[in-house]
C-alpha positions as a Markdown table, in Angstrom:
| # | Residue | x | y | z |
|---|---|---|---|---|
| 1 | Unk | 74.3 | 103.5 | 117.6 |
| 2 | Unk | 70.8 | 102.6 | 116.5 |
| 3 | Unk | 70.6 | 101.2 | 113.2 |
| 4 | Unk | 69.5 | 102.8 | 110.2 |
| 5 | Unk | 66.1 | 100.9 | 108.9 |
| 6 | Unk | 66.3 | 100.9 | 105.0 |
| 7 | Unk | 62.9 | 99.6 | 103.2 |
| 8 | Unk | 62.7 | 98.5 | 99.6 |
| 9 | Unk | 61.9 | 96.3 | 97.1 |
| 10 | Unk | 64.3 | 92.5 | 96.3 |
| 11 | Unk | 66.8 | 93.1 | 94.0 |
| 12 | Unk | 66.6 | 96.5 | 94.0 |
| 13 | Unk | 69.6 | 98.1 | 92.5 |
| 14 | Unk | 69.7 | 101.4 | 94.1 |
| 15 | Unk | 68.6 | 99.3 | 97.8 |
| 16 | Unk | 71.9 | 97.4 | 97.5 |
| 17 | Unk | 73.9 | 100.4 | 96.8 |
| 18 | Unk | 73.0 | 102.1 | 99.7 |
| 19 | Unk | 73.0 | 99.0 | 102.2 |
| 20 | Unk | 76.7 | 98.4 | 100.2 |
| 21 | Unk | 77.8 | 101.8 | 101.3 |
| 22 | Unk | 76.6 | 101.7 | 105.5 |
| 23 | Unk | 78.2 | 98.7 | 105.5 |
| 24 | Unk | 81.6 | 99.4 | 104.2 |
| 25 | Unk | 81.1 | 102.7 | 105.9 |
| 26 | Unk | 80.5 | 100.8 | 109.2 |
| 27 | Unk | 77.4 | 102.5 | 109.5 |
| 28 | Unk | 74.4 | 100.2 | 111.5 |
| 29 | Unk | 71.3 | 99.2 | 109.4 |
| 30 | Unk | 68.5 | 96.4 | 109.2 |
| 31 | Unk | 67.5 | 95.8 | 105.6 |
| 32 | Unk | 63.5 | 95.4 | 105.3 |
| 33 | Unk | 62.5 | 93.7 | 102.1 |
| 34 | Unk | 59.3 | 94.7 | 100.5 |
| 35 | Unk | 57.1 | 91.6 | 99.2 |
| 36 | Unk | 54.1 | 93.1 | 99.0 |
| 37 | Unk | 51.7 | 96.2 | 98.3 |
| 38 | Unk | 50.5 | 95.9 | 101.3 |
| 39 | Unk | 53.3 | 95.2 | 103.2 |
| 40 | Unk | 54.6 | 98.4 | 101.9 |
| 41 | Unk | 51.7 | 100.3 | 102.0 |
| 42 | Unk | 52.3 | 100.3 | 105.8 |
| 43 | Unk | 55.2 | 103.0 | 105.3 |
| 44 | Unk | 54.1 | 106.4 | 105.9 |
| 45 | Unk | 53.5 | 108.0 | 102.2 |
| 46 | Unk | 54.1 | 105.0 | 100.2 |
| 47 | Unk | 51.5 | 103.8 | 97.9 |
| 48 | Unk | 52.9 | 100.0 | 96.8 |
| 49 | Unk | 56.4 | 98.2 | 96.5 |
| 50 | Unk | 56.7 | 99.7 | 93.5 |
| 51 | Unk | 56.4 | 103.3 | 94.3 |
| 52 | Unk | 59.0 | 105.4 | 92.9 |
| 53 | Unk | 59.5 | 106.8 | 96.9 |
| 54 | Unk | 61.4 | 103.8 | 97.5 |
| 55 | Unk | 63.8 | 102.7 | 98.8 |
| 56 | Unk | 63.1 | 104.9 | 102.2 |
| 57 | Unk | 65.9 | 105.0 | 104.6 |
| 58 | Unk | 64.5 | 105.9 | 108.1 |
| 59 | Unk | 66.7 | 107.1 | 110.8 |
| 60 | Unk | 67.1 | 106.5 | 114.6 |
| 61 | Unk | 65.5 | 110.3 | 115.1 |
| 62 | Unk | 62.5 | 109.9 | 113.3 |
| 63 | Unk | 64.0 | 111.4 | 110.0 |
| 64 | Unk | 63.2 | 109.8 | 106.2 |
| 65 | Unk | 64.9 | 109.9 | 103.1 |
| 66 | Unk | 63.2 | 108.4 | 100.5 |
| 67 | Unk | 65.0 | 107.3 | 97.6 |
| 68 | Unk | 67.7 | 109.3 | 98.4 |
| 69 | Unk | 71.4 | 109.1 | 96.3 |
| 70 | Unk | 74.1 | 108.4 | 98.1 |
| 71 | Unk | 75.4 | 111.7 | 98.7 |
| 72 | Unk | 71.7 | 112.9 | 99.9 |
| 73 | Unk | 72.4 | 109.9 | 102.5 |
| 74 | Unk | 75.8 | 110.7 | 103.1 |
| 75 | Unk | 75.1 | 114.4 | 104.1 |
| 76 | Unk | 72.3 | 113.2 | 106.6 |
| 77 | Unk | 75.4 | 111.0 | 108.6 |
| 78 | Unk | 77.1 | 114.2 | 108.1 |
| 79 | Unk | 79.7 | 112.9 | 105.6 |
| 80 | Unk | 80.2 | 115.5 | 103.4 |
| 81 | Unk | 81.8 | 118.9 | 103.3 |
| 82 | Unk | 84.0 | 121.4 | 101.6 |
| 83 | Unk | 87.8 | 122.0 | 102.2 |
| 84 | Unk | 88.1 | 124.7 | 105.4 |
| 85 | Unk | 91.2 | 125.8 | 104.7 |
| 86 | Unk | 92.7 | 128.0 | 101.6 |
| 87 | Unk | 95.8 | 126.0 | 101.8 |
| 88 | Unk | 97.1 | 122.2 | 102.8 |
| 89 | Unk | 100.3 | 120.7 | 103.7 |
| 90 | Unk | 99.2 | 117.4 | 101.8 |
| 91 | Unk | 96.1 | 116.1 | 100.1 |
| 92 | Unk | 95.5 | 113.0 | 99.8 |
| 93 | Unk | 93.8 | 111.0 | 97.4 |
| 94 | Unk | 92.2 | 107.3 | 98.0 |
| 95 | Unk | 90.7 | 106.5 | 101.4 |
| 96 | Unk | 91.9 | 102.8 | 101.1 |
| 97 | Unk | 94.2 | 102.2 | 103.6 |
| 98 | Unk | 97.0 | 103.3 | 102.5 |
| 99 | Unk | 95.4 | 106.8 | 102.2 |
| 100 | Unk | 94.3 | 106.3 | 105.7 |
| 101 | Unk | 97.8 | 105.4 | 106.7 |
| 102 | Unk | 99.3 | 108.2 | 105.2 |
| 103 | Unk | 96.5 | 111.3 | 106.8 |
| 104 | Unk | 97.3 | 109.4 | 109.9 |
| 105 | Unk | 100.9 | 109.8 | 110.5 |
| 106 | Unk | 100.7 | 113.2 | 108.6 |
| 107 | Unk | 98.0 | 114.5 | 110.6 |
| 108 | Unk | 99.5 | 113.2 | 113.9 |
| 109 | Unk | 103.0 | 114.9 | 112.3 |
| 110 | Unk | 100.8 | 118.5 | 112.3 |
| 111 | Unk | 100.7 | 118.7 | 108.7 |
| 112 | Unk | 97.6 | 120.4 | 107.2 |
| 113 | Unk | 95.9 | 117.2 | 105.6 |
| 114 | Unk | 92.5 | 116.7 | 103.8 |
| 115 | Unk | 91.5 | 113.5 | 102.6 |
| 116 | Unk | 89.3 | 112.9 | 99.3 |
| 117 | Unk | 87.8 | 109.8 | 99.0 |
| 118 | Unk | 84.8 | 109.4 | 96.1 |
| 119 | Unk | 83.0 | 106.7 | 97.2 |
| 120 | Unk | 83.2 | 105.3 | 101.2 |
| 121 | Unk | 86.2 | 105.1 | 103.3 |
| 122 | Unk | 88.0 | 102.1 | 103.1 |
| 123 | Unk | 88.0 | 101.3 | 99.3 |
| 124 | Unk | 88.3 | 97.8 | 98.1 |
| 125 | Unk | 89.8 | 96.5 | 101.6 |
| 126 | Unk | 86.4 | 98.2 | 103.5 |
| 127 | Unk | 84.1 | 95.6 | 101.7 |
| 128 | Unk | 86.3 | 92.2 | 103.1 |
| 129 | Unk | 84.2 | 90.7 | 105.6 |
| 130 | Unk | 87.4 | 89.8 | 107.7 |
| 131 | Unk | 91.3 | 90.5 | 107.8 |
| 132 | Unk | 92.9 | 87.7 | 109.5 |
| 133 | Unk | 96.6 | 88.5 | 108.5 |
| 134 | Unk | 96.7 | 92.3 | 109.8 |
| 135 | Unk | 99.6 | 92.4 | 112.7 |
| 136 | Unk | 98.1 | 93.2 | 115.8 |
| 137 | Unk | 94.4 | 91.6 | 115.0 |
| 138 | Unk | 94.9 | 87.9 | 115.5 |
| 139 | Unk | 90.7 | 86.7 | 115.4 |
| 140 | Unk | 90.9 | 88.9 | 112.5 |
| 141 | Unk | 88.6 | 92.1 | 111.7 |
| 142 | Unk | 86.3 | 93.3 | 109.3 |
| 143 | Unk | 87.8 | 95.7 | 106.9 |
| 144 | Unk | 84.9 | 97.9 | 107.3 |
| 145 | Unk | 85.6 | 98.4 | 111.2 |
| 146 | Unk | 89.7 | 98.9 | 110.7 |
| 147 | Unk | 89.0 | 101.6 | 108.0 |
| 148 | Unk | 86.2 | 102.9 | 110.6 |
| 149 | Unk | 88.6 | 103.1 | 113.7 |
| 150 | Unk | 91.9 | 104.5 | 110.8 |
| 151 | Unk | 89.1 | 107.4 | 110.1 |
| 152 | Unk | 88.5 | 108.4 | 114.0 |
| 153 | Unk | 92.4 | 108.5 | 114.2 |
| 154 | Unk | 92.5 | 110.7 | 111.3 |
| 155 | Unk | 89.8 | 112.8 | 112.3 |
| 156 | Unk | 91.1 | 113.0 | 115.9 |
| 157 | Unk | 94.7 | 114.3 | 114.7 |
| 158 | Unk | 93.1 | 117.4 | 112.8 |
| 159 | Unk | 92.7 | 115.5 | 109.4 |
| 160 | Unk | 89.4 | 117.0 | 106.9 |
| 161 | Unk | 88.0 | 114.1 | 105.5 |
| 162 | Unk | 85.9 | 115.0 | 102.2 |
| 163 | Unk | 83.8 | 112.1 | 101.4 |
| 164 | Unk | 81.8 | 111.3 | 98.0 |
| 165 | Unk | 83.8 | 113.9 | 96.2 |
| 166 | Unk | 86.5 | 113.8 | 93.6 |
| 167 | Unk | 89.4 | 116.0 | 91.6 |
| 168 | Unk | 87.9 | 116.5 | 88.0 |
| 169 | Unk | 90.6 | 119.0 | 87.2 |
| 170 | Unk | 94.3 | 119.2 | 88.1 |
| 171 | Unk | 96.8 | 121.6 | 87.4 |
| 172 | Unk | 100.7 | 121.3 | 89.2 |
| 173 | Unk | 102.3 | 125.0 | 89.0 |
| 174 | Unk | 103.7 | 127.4 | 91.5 |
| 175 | Unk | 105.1 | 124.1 | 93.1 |
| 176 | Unk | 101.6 | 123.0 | 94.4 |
| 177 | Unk | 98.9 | 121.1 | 93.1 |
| 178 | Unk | 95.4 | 123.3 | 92.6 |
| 179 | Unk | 92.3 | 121.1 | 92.1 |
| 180 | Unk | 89.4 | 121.5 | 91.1 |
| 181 | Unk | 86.4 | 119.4 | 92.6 |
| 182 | Unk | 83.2 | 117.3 | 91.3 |
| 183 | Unk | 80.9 | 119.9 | 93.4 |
| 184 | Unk | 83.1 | 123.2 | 91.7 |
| 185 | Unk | 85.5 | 123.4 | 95.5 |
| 186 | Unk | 88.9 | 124.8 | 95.0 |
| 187 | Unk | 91.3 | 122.9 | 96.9 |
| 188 | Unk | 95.0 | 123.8 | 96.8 |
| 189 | Unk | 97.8 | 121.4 | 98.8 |
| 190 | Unk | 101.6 | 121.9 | 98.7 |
| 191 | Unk | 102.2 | 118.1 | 98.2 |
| 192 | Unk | 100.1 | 115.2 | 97.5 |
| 193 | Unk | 99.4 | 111.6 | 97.7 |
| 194 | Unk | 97.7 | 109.6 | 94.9 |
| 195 | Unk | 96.1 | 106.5 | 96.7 |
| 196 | Unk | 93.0 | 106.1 | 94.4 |
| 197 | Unk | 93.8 | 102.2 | 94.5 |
| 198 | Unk | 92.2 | 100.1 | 91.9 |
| 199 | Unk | 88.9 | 99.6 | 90.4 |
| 200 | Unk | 86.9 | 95.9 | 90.6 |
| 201 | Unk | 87.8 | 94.3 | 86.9 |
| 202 | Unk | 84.5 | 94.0 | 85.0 |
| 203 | Unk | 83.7 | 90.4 | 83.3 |
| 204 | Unk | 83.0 | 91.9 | 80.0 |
| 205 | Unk | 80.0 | 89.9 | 79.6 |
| 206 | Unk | 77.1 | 91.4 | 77.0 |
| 207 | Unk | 74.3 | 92.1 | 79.1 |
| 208 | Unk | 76.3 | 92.1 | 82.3 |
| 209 | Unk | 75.5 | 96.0 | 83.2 |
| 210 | Unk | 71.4 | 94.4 | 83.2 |
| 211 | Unk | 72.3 | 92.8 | 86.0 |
| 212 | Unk | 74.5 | 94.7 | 88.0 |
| 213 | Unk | 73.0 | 95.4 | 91.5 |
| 214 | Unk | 70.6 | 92.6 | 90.4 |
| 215 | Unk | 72.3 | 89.5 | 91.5 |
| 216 | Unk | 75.5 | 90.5 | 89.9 |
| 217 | Unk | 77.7 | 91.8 | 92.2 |
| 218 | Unk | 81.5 | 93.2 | 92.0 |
| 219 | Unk | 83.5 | 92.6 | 95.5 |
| 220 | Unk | 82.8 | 90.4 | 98.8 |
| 221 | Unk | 79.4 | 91.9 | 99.1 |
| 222 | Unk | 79.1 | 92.2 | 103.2 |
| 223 | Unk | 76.0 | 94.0 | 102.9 |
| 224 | Unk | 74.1 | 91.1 | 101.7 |
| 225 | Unk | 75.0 | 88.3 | 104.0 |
| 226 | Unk | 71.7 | 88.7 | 106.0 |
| 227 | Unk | 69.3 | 87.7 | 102.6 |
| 228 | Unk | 71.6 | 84.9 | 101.7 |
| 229 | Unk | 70.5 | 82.1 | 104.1 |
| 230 | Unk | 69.8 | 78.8 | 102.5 |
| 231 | Unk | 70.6 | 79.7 | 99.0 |
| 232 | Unk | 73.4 | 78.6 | 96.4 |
| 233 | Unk | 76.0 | 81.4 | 96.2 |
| 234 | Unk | 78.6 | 81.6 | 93.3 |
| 235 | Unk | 81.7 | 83.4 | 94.0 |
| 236 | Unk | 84.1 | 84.3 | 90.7 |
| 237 | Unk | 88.1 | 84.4 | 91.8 |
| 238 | Unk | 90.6 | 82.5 | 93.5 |
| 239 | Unk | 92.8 | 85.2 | 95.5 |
| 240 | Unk | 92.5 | 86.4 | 98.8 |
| 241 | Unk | 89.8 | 88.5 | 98.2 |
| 242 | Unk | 87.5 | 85.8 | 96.9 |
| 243 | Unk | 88.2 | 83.3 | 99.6 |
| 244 | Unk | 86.9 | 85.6 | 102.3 |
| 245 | Unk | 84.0 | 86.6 | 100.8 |
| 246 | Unk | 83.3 | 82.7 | 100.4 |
| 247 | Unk | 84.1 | 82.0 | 103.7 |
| 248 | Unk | 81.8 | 84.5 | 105.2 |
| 249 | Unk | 78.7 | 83.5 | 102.7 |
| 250 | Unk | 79.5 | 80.0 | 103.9 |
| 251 | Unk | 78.4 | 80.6 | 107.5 |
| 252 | Unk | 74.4 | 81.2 | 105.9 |
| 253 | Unk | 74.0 | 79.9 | 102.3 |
| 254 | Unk | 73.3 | 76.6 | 101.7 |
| 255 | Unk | 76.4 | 76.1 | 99.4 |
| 256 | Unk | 78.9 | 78.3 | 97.8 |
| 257 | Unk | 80.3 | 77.1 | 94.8 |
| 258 | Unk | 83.5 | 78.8 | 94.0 |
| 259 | Unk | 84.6 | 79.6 | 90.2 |
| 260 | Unk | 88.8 | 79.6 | 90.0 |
| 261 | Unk | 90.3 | 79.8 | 86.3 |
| 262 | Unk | 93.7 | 78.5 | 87.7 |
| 263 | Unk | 94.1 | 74.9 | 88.3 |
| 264 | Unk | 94.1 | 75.2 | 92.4 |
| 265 | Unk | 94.3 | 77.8 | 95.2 |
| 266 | Unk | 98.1 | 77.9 | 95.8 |
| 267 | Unk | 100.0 | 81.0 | 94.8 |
| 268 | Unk | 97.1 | 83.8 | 94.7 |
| 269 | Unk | 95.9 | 83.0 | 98.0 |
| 270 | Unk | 97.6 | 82.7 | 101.9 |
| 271 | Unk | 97.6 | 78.8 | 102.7 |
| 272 | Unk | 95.6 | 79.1 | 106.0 |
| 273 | Unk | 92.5 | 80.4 | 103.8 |
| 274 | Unk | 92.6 | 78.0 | 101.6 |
| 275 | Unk | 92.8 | 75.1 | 104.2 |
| 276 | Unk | 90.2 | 76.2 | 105.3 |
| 277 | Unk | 88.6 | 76.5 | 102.1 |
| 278 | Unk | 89.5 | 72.7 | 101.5 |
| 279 | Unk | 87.9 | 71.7 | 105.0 |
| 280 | Unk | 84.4 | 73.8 | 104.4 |
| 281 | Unk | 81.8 | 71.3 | 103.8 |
| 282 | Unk | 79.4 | 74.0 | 102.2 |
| 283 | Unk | 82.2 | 75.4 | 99.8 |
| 284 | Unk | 83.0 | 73.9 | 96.3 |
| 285 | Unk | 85.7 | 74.8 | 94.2 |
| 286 | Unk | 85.2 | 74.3 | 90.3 |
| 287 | Unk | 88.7 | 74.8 | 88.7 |
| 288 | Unk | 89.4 | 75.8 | 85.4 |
| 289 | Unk | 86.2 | 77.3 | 85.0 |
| 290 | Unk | 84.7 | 80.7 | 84.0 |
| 291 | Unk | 81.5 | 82.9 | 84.1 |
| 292 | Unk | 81.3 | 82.6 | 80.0 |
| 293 | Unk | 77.5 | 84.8 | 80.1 |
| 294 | Unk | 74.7 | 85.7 | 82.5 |
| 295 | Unk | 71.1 | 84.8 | 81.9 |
| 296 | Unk | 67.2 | 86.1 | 83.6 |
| 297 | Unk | 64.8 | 89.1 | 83.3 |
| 298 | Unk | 64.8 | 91.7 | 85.7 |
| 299 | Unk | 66.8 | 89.4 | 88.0 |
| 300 | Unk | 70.0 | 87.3 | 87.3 |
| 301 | Unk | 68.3 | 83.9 | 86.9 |
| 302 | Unk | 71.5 | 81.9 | 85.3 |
| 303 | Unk | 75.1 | 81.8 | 84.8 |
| 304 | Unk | 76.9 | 79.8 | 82.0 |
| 305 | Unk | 80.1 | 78.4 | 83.3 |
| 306 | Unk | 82.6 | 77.3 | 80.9 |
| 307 | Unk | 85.7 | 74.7 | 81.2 |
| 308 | Unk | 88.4 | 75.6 | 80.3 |
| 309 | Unk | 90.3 | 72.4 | 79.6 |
| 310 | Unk | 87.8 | 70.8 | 77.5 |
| 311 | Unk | 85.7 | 73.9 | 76.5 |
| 312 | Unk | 82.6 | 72.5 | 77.6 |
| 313 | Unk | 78.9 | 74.9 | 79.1 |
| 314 | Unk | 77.1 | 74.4 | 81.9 |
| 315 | Unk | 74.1 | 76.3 | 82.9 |
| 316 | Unk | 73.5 | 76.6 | 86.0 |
| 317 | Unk | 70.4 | 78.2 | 88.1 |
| 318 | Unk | 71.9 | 81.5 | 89.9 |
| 319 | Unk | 70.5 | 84.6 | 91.6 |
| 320 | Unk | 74.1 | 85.5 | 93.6 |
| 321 | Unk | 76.8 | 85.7 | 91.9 |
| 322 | Unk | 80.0 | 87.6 | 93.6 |
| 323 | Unk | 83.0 | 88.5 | 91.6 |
| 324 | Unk | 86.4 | 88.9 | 93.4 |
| 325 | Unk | 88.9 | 89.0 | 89.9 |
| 326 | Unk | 91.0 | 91.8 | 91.2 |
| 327 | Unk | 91.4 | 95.4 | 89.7 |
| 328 | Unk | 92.9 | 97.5 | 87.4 |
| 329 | Unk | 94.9 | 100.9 | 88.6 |
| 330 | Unk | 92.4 | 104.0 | 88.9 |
| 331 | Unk | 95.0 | 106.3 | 87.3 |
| 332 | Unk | 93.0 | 107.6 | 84.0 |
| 333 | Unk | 92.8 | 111.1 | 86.0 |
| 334 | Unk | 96.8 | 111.4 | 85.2 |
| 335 | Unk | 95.7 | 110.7 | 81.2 |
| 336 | Unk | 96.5 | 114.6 | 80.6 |
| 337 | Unk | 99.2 | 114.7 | 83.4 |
| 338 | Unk | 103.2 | 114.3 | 83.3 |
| 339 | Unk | 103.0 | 111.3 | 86.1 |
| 340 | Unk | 104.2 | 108.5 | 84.2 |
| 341 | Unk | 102.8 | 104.7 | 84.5 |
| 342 | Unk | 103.2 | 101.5 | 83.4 |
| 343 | Unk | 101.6 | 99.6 | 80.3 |
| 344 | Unk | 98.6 | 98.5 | 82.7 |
| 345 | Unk | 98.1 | 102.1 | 84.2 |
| 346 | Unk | 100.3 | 101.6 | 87.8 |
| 347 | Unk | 102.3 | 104.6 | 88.7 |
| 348 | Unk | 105.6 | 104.5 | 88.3 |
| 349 | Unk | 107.5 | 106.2 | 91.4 |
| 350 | Unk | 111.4 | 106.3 | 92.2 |
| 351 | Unk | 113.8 | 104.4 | 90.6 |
| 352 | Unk | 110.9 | 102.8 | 88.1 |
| 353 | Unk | 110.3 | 106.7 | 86.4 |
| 354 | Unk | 113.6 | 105.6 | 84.4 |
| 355 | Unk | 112.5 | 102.8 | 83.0 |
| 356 | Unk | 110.5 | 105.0 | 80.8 |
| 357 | Unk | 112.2 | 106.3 | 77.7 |
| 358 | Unk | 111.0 | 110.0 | 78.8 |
| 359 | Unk | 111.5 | 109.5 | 82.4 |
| 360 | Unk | 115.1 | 111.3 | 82.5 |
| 361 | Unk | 113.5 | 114.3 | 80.1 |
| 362 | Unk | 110.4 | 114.5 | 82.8 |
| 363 | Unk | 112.0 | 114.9 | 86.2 |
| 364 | Unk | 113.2 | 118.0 | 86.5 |
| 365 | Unk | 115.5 | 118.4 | 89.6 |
| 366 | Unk | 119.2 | 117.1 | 90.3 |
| 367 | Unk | 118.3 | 114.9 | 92.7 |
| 368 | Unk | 116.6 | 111.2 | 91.8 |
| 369 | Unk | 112.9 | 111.2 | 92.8 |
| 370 | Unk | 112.5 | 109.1 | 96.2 |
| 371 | Unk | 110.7 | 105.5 | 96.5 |
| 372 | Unk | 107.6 | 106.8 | 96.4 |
| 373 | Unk | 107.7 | 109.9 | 94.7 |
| 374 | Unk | 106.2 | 110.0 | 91.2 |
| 375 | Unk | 107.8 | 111.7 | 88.0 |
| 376 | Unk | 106.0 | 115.0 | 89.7 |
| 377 | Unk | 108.5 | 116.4 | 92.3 |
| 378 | Unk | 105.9 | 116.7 | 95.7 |
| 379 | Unk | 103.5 | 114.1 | 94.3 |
| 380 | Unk | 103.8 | 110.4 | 95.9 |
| 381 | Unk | 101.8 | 107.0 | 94.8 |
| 382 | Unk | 101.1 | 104.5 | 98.0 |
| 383 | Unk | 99.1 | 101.0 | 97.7 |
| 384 | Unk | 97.6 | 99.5 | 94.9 |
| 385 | Unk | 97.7 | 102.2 | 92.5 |
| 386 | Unk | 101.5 | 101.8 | 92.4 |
| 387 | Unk | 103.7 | 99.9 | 89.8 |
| 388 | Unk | 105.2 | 97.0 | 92.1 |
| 389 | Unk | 103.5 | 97.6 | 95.4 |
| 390 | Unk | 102.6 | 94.3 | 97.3 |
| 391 | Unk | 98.7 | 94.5 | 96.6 |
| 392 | Unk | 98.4 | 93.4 | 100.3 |
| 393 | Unk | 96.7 | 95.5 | 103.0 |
| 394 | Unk | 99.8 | 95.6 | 105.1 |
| 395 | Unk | 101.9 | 97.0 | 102.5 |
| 396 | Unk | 99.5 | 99.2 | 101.7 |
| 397 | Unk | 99.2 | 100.4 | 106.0 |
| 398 | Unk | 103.3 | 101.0 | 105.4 |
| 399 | Unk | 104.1 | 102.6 | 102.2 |
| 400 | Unk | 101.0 | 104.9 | 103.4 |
| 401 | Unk | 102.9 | 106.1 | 107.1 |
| 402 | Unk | 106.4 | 105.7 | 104.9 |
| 403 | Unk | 105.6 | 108.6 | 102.2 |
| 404 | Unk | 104.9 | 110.9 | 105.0 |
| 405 | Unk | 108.8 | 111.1 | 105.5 |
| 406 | Unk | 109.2 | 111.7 | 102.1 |
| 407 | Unk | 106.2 | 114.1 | 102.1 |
| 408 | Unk | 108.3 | 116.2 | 105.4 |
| 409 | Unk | 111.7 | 116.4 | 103.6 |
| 410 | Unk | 109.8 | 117.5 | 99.9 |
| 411 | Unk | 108.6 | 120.1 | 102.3 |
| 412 | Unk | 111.3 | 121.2 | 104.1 |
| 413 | Unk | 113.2 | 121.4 | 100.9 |
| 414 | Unk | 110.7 | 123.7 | 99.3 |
| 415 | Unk | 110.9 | 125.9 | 101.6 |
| 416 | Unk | 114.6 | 126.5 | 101.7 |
């Protein structure tokens, strides 16, 4: 596939946005930075690099976008529709991978599944530059192109995959779940899966939203390897997530200084990645240490890191900085809904529903709800979103083809 050709100005926030989304949807594209009037002033209809046409997105056809939203964009790859059918077996909800997982096995099963997935497939796992502990990959692969090749099986089995959309409304009666979706789609389902994952946790700095897109950035930020060579990259977190992403910055940027809050790397992250953490002569690891406030213009130009031992600021030069500080549950859809969760906002499913002091006045049939099921008969949790899952993308891969089993026999029960 030829690659997309996207043209705009640096530290454009709408520019990173949509090189962030072909990436993690492991869509091709070469990322043209815009220095100069002139240099711009070569694109058809564009008067300077800062024309309001800009970024323009040209593709391998000849077409242009310019400054097109991500939905615009997503309908020209052909992303985007509406539900076919009157009536599913299952929706899902969450493209991460265990909502991949799941529209897999119950695709492949020949239930009636539609996927819904608001942003691009792959969620939080589709931005890691490389899994390395997923069985069957042993050199590892990016989570971009496993969420990529999980979609084609999807969409090969007969699952509808409806991207950049999302339930604003959601009513459980007649035994089904009837939504209501962002563009005004009905979509009705017999069952469903909540796999909405969790959301990047913000650093509740004051001006941090200034910067955002402007060398503040939330996640392992793939897209931007290719305008990071030379320069000093600072990566907040010291889990898994954070590791990669300072691995893979470390093959171009001059140095990556890594910012842990913990006294050292064991515990939140797998002991071959931080070996090789240890043994990278580009990456450095500041323990103890914080992002305590951001600094610049239009641009990040600073970061303020604190210690904190001793309490102590240092202000550091900065134009990158990456942070990887995990996630809180995306579950503030089920506010006005009788699923129950946990004090952080995780789903509780199974045996866990009792541990509420409602949980026995909630479910509503003589059998206990199963491992996955929520305190809705017919409506599961899978991966991150749920109260003790393993936050790990295996575990998210097998509670996603698991619930399918529980998904069949809710089914088959209904229908009795």
């Amino acid at each position: 596939m030829s690659p997309i050709r996207i043209h705009g100005r640096p530290g454009c926030k709408d520019s990173f946005e949509l090189r962030s989304f072909l990436q993690r949807s492991a869509v091709p594209f070469e990322w043209h930075e815009l220095t100069s009037d002139e240099e711009a002033r070569k694109l058809p209809g564009v008067s300077g690099a800062n024309d309001r046409r800009l970024p323009l997105c040209e593709f391998p056809d000849g077409a242009k976008l310019f400054h097109p939203t991500l939905r615009e964009l997503a309908d020209r790859l052909g992303f985007l529709a509406k539900p076919k059918l009157a009536e599913y077996d299952l929706s899902i909800y969450g493209a991460g991978p265990a909502g991949l997982s799941a529209a897999v096995s119950a695709a492949s099963d020949g239930l009636k599944t539609v996927l819904i997935e608001r942003d691009a497939v792959g969620g939080q796992a589709g931005s890691s530059g490389r899994i390395e502990n997923y069985l069957g990959f042993p050199d590892g692969i990016s989570g971009a192109e496993l969420a990529d090749r999980a979609r084609q099986q999807a969409v090969k089995f007969g699952c509808e995959i409806l991207q950049l959309r999302e339930g604003i409304v959601a009513e459980f009666r007649d035994r089904k779940i009837h939504v209501t979706l962002d563009d005004g789609s009905q979509l009705i389902a017999r069952s469903n899966v909540c796999a909405t994952g969790v959301e990047y946790r913000r650093l509740d700095l004051p001006n941090e939203d200034q910067f955002l897109g402007h060398g503040l950035f939330y996640g392992s930020g793939s897209s931007e390897i290719s305008r990071l060579a030379g320069k000093t990259v600072y990566v907040i977190g010291g889990a898994n997530s954070s590791g990669q992403a300072a691995m893979q910055f470390s093959r171009v940027a001059g140095r990556v200084v890594m910012l842990v809050r913990g006294q050292g790397l064991s515990g939140l992250m797998s002991d071959y990645l931080a070996d090789r953490i240890r043994a990278c002569a580009q990456i450095e690891v500041r323990f103890n240490s914080e992002v305590s406030a951001v600094t610049g213009d239009t641009q990040l130009r600073k970061v303020t890191i604190r210690d904190r031992t001793t309490g102590t600021e240092d202000v550091c030069p900065a134009t990158d900085l990456f942070a990887c500080i995990g996630g809180q549950p995306n579950t503030e859809w089920a506010r006005d809904l009788p699923i129950l969760r946990d004090s952080q906002g995780y789903i509780l499913t199974g045996a866990d529903i009792f541990t509420d002091p409602s949980g026995k006045e909630i479910w509503p049939l003589q059998r206990p709800p199963d491992l996955l099921e929520t305190s809705i008969p017919g409506s599961f949790a899978v991966g991150d979103v749920r109260h003790g899952s393993a936050k790990r993308y295996a575990g998210a891969v097998g509670e996603g083809a698991m619930v399918v089993n529980f998904v069949t026999q809710f089914l088959n029960e209904a229908a009795r």
